[in-house]
C-alpha positions as CSV (number, residue, x, y, z in Angstrom):
1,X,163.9,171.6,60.9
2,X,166.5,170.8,58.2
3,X,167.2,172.3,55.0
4,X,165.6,169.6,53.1
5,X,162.9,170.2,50.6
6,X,160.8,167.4,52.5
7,X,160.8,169.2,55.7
8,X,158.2,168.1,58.1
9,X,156.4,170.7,60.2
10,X,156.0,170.4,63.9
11,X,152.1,168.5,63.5
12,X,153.4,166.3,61.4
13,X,155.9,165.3,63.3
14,X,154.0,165.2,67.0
15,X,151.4,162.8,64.8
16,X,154.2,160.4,63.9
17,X,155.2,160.5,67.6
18,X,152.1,159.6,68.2
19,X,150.7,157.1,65.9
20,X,154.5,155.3,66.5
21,X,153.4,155.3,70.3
22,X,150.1,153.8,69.5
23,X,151.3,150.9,67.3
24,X,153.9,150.7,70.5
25,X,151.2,149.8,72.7
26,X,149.3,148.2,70.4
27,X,152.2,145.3,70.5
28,X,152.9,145.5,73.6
29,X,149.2,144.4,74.0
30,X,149.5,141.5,72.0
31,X,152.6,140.4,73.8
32,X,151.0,140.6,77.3
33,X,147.7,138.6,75.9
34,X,150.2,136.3,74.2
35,X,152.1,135.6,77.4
36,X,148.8,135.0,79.4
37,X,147.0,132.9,76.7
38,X,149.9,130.6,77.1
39,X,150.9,130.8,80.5
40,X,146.7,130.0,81.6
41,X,146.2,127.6,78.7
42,X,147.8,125.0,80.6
43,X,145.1,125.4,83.6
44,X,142.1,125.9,81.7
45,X,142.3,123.0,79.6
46,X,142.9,120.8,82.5
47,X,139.7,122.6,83.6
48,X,137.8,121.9,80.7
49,X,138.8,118.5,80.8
50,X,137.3,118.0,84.1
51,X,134.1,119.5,83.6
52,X,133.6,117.5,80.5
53,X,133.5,120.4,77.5
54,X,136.8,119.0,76.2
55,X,138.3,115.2,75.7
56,X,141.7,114.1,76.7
57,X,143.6,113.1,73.6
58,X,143.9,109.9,72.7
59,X,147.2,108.3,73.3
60,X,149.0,107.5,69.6
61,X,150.5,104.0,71.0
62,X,147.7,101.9,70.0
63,X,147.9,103.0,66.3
64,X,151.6,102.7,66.3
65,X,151.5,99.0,67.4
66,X,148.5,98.1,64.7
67,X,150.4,99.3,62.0
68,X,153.7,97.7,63.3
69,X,151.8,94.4,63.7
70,X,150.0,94.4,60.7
71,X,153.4,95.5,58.8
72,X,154.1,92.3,60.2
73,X,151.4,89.8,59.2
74,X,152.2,91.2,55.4
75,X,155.7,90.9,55.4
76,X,155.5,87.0,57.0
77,X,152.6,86.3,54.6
78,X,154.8,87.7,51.2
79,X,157.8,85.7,52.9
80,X,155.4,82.4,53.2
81,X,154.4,83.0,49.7
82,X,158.2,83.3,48.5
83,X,159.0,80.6,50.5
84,X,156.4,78.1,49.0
85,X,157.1,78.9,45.4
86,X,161.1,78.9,45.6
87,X,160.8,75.5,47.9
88,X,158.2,74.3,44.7
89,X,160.4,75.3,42.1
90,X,163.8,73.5,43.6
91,X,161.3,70.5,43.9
92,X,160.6,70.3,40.4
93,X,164.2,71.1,39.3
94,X,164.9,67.9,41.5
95,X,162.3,66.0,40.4
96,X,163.3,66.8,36.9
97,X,166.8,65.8,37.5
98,X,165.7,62.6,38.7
99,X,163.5,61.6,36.2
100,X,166.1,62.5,33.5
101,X,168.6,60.5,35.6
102,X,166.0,57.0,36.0
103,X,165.4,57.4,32.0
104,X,169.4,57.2,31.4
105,X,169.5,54.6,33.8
106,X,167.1,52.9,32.1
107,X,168.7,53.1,28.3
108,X,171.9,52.3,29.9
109,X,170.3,48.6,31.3
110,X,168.4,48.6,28.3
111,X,171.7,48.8,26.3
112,X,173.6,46.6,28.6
113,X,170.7,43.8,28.2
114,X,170.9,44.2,24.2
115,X,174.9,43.3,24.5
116,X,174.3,40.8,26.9
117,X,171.7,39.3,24.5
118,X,174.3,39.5,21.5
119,X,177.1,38.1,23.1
120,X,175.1,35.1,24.6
């Protein structure tokens, strides 16, 4: 007992012994439970799997390989779509270029005729 103005009396201080080796044991309860839920679990799901009360989980692969495949099948369809329009648009630009190319062909024979024709 201290000089202290707080000075705790001997029952007071027996029932903190005691309520500190309570909550001591109470932990120490939870870590044994703890450590048996987890080292059984192992065998009692295996058992529980066997007797039919719990399924086996289903293996993630198959979902893993849809998506990659379907990931895929988008990715080569947007390419075939790119594909089409950029190989349409280079057509045009060619056919456009040729068209423009026949027509000044065309005024330059035309031309060429007309001074023909006038020096004759």
């Amino acid at each position: 007992m201290g000089f202290s103005r707080h000075a705790t009396t001997p029952a007071r201080e027996a029932v903190d012994h005691f309520t500190q080796g309570v909550t001591s044991l109470k932990h120490a309860g939870y870590a044994a439970a703890r450590g048996t839920r987890d080292a059984a679990a192992p065998r009692v799901n295996v058992v529980l799997t066997k007797v039919g009360l719990k399924k086996p989980p289903a293996p993630k692969w198959p979902w893993v390989a849809g998506a990659i495949g379907a990931g895929l099948a988008l990715g080569g369809a947007a390419f075939y779509v790119w594909y089409r329009q950029r190989t349409e648009s280079i057509g045009e630009q060619l056919l456009a270029d040729e068209l423009l190319d026949d027509s000044e062909l065309d005024d330059r024979a035309l031309s060429e005729e007309l001074v023909d024709s006038v020096t004759r």
